[in-house]
C-alpha positions as CSV (number, residue, x, y, z in Angstrom):
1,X,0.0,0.0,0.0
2,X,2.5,2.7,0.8
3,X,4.4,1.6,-2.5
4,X,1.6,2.4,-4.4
5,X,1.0,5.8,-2.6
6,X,5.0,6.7,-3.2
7,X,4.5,5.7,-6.5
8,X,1.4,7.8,-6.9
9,X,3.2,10.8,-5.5
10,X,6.3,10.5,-7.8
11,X,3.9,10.6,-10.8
12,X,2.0,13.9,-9.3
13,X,5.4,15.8,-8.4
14,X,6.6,14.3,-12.3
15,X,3.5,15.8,-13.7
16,X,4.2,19.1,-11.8
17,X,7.6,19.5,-12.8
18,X,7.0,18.7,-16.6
19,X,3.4,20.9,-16.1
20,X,6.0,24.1,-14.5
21,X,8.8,23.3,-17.7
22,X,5.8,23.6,-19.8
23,X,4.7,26.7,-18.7
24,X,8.2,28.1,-18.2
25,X,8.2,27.4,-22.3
26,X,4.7,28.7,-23.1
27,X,5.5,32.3,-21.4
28,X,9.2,32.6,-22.9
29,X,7.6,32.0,-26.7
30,X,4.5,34.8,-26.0
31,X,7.4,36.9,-24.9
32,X,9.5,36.1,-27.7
33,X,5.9,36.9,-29.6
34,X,5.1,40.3,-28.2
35,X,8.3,41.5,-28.9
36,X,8.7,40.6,-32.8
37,X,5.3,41.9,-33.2
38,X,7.0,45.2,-31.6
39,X,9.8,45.4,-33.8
40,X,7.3,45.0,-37.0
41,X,5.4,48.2,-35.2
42,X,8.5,50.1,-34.7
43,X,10.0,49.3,-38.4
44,X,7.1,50.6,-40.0
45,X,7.0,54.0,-37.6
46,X,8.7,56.8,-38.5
47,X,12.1,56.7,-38.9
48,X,13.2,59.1,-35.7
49,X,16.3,58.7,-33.0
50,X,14.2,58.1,-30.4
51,X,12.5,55.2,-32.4
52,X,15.4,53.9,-33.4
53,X,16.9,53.7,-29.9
54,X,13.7,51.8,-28.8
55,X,13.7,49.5,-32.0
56,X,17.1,48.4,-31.3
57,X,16.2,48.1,-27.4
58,X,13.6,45.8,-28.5
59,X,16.0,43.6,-30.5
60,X,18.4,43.0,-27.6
61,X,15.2,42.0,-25.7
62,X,14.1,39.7,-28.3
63,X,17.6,38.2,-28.5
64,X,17.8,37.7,-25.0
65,X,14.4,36.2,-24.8
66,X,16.1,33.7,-27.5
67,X,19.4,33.3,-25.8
68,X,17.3,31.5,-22.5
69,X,15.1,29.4,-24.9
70,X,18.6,28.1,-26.6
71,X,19.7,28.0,-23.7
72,X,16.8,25.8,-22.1
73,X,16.6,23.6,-25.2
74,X,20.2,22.8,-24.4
75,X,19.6,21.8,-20.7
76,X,16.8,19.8,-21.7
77,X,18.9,17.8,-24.4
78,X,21.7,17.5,-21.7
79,X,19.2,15.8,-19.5
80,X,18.2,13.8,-22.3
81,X,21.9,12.4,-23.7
82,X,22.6,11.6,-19.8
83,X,19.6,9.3,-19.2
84,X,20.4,7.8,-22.7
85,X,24.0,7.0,-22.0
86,X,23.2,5.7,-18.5
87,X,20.4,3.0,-20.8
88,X,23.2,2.6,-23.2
89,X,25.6,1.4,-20.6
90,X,23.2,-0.4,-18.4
91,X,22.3,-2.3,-21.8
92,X,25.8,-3.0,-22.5
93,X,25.8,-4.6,-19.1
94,X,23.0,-6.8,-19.7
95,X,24.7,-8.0,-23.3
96,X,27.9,-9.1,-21.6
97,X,26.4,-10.7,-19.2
98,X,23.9,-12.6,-21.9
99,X,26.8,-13.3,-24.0
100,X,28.3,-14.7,-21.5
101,X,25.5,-17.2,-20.0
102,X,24.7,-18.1,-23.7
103,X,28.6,-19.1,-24.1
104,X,27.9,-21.3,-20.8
105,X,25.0,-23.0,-22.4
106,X,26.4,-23.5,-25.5
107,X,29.6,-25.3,-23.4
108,X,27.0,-27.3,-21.9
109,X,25.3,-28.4,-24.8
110,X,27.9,-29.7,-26.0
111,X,29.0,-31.9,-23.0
112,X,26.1,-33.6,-22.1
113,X,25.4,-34.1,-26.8
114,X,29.3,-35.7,-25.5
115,X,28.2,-37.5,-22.7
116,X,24.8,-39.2,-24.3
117,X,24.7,-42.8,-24.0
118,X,24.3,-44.9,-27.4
119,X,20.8,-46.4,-28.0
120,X,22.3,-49.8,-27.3
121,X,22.8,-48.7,-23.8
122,X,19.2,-48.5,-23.4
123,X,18.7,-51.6,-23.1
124,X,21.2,-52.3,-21.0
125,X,20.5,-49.5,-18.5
126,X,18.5,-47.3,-16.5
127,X,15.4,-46.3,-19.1
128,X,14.7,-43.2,-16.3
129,X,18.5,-42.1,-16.2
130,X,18.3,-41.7,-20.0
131,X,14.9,-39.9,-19.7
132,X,16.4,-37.5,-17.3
133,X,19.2,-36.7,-19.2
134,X,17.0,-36.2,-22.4
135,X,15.0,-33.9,-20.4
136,X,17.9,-31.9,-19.1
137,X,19.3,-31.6,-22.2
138,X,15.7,-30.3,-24.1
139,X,16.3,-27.7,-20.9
140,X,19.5,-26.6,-21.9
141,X,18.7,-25.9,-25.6
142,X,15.8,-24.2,-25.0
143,X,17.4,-22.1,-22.5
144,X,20.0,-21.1,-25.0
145,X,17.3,-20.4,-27.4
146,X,15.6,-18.4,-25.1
147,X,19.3,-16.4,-24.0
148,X,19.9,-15.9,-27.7
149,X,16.6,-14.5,-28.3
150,X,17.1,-11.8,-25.1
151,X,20.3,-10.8,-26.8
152,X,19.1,-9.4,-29.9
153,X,16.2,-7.5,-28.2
154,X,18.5,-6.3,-25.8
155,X,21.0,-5.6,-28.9
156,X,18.5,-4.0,-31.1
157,X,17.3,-1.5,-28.4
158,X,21.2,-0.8,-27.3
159,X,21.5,0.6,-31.1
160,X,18.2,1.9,-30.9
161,X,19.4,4.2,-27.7
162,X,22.7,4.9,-29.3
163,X,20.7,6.4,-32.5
164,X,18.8,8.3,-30.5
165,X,22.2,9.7,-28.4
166,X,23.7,10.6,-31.6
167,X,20.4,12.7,-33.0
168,X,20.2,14.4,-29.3
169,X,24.2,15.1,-29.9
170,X,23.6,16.3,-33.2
171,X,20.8,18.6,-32.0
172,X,22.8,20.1,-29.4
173,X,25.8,20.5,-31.8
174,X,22.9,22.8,-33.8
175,X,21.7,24.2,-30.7
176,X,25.1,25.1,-29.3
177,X,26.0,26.8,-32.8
178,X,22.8,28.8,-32.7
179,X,23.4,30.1,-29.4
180,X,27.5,31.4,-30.7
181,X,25.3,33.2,-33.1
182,X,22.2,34.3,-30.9
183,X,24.6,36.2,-28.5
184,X,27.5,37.1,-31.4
185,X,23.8,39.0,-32.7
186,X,23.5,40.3,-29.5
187,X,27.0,42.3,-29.0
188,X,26.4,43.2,-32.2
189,X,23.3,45.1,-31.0
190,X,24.3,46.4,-27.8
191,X,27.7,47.9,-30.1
192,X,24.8,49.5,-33.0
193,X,23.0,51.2,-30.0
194,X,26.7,52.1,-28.6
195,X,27.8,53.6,-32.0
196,X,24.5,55.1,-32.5
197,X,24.3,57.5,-29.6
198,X,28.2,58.2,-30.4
199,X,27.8,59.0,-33.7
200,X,24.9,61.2,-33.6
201,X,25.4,62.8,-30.1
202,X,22.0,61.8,-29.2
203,X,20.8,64.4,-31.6
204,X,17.8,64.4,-33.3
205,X,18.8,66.8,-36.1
206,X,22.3,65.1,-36.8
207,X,20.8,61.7,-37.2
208,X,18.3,63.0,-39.8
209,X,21.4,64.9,-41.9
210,X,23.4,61.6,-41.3
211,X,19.7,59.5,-42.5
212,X,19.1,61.7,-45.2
213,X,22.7,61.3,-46.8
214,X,22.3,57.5,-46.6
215,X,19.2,57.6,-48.4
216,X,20.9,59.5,-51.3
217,X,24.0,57.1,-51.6
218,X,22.1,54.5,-52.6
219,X,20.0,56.7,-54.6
220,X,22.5,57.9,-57.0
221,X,24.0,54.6,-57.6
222,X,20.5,53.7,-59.2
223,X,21.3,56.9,-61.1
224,X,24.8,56.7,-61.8
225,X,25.4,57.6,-66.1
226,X,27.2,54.9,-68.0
227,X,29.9,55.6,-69.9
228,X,31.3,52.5,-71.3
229,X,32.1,49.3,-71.3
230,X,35.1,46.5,-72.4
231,X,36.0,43.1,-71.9
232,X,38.9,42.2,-68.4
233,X,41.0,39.8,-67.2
234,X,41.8,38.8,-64.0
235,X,43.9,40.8,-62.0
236,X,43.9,43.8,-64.7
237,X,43.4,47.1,-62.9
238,X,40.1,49.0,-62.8
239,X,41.0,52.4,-61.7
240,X,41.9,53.5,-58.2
241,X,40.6,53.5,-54.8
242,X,39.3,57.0,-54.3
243,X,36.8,58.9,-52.3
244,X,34.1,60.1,-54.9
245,X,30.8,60.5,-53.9
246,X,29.5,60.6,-50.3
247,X,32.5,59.0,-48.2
248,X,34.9,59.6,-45.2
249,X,38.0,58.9,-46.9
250,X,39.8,56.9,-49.7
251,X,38.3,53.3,-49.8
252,X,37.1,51.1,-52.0
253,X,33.0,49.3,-51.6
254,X,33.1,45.5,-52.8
255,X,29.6,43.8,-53.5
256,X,29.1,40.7,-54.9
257,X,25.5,39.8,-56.9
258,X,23.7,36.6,-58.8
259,X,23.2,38.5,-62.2
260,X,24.2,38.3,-65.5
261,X,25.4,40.7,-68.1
262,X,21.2,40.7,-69.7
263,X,19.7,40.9,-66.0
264,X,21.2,44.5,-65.7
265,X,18.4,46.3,-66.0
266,X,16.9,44.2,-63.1
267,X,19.5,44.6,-60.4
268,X,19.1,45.5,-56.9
269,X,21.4,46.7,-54.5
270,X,19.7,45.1,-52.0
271,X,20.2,41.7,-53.0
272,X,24.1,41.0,-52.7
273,X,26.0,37.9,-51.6
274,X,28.4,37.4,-49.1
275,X,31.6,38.4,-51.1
276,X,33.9,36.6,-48.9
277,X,33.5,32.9,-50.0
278,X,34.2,34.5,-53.7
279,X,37.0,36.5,-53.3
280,X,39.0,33.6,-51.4
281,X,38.7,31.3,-54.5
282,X,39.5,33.7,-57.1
283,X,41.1,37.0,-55.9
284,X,41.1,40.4,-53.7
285,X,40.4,43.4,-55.6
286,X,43.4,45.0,-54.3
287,X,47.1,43.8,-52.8
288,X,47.9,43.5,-49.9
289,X,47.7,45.0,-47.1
290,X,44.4,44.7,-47.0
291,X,41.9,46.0,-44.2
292,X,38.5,45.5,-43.8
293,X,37.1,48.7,-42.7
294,X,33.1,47.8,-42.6
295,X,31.9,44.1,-42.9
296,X,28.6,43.3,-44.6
297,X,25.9,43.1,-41.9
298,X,24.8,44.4,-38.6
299,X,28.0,47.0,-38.4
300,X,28.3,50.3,-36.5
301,X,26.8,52.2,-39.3
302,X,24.1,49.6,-40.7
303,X,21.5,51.6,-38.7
304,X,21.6,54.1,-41.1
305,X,20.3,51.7,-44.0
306,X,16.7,51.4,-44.8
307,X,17.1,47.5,-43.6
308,X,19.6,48.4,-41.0
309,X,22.2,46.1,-43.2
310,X,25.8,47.2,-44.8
311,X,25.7,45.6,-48.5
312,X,29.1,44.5,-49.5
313,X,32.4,45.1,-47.8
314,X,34.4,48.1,-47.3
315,X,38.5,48.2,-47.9
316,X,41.6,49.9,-47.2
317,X,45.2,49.1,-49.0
318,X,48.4,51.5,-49.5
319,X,48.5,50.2,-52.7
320,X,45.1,51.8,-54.2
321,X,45.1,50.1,-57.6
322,X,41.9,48.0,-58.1
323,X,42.2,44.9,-59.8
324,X,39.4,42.5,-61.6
325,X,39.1,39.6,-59.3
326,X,37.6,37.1,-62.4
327,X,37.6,37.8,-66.4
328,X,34.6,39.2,-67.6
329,X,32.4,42.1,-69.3
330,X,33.2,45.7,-67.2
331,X,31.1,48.3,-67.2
332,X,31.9,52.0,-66.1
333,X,29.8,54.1,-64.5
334,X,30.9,57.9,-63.8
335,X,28.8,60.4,-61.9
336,X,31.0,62.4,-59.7
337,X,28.1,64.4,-58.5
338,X,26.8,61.3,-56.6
339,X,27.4,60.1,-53.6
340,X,28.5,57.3,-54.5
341,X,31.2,58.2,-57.1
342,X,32.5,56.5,-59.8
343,X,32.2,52.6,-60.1
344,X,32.2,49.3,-62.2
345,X,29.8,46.4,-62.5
346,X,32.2,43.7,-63.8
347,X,30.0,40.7,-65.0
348,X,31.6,37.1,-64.8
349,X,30.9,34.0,-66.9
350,X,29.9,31.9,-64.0
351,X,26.5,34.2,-63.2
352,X,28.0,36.8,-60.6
353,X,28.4,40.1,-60.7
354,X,31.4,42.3,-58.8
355,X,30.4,46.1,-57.8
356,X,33.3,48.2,-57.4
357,X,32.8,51.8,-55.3
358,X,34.2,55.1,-54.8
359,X,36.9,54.9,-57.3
360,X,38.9,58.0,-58.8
């Protein structure tokens, strides 16, 4: 009686426990909820400081609503792969030890097939002494039968656990990885919002002049006159790094697109690769030295993008030549009155297009 009460109260304070998790879950998701609903409200308010400040407040929230769920999803797996590997080896246990009994039996077997009389003997001898043996033996075998048979269920469920241990590992490999970029997002925030009141002195005014210039960059790039255009090789300079159009110094802007050479007509600024990947299998744009002054992403200025997001890359080098980084089709663009300067749009034979910046 008391071990079925005990047993009755494990499964109430179980249920409790599982019930609280649960909850715990439910609350952190409506959180998670409530706040991307906020950002969509703030993203299509005006564009102000003070909204901006909250918008990005809101992010860091939302991120570090995301970092505890990661964070509980990870527990929660830990729990998990322990349990498992305490069945695993428990099971590994039980299959030694079944291996070994069935090794017994099989010895056994084998003495007392040794040991049987001949059917001669029967005659001879004690009919019950032969009837016992006969029994003992039909004992044996089916013992070993039966040993055999509890060693591949015990062998197919020690694989089956040690599947499931390698798809919880595998999970929490994902899980660990999101969270490295859940809280990498996360600095990255904190260091916007950091930049943001540096760069604009917390003043209203400023931010619109520094908004408003922004907008026109990308603007006049959609506007930029074309003057030109001839076929490249690799490595054959372009022109040199300059500081035409709106910038803060010599430097030349790298993008990297999916279009070809008839798609230009249909190209977006917006829609860029990640240059990176590219420019390690074929070539820089420029020698080295070379330093990356503004990585594509979240950066310290991205806030002042329509999407919040720096297209491209930004680069420095003492030597300012630019160079092709693939053959292809260049074409040159020159509007010194924009903001963004002179560039090129060098297509490639394998579908991409390179965007060079700011040249000379």
């Amino acid at each position: 009686m008391k071990r079925v009460f005990f047993t009755f109260l494990f499964f109430l304070l179980s249920v409790s426990v599982v019930l609280g998790e649960d909850a715990l879950v439910s609350d952190l998701q409506q959180k998670i909820n409530e706040y991307t609903q906020k950002l969509v409200d703030l993203g299509n308010a005006k564009k102000t400081l003070k909204n901006e400040i909250t918008y990005i407040n809101s992010q860091v929230e939302l991120t570090l609503l995301k970092i505890s769920q990661t964070e509980n999803s990870i527990k929660t797996l830990q729990q998990e792969i322990a349990v498992l590997s305490l069945k695993i080896d428990q099971l590994d246990i039980d299959l030694n030890l079944l291996s070994s009994a069935f090794i017994q039996q099989i010895v056994e077997n084998y003495k007392l097939n040794k040991k049987a009389p001949p059917i001669f003997t029967l005659f001879f001898g004690s009919f019950n002494q032969f009837l016992q043996q006969q029994k003992y033996l039909v004992t044996v075998q089916n013992n070993s039968r039966n040993t055999l048979v509890d060693m591949e269920t015990v062998r197919t469920d020690y694989d089956l656990q040690k599947q499931k241990k390698a798809q919880k590992q595998k999970e929490m490999e994902t899980l660990e990885k999101q969270l490295l970029s859940q809280k990498s997002a996360l600095a990255g925030q904190k260091e916007s919002k950091s930049n943001l009141l540096a760069t604009t002195q917390n003043d209203e005014t400023r931010y619109q002049k520094m908004k408003t210039e922004a907008e026109s960059e990308l603007q006049s790039l959609l506007a930029a006159k074309f003057v030109g255009k001839r076929k490249v090789v690799k490595g054959e300079a372009l022109g040199m790094m300059g500081n035409t159009g709106y910038s803060f110094g010599d430097h030349l802007h790298f993008g990297l697109y999916q279009l070809s050479e008839s798609q230009l007509s249909s190209w977006s600024y917006l829609n860029d690769l990640d240059p990176i990947p590219y420019l390690n299998q074929y070539a820089w744009p420029m020698n080295q030295p070379i330093r990356i002054t503004q990585a594509r992403g979240q950066t310290q200025y991205s806030y002042l993008y329509s999407d919040r997001f720096h297209h491209g890359i930004d680069m420095v080098s003492p030597n300012k030549t630019i160079l092709t980084v693939n053959d292809g089709m260049a074409y040159f663009f020159r509007n010194e009155a924009s903001s963004l300067g002179n560039h090129v749009k060098l297509f490639h034979d394998d579908g991409k297009m390179t965007l060079y910046l700011h040249m000379q």
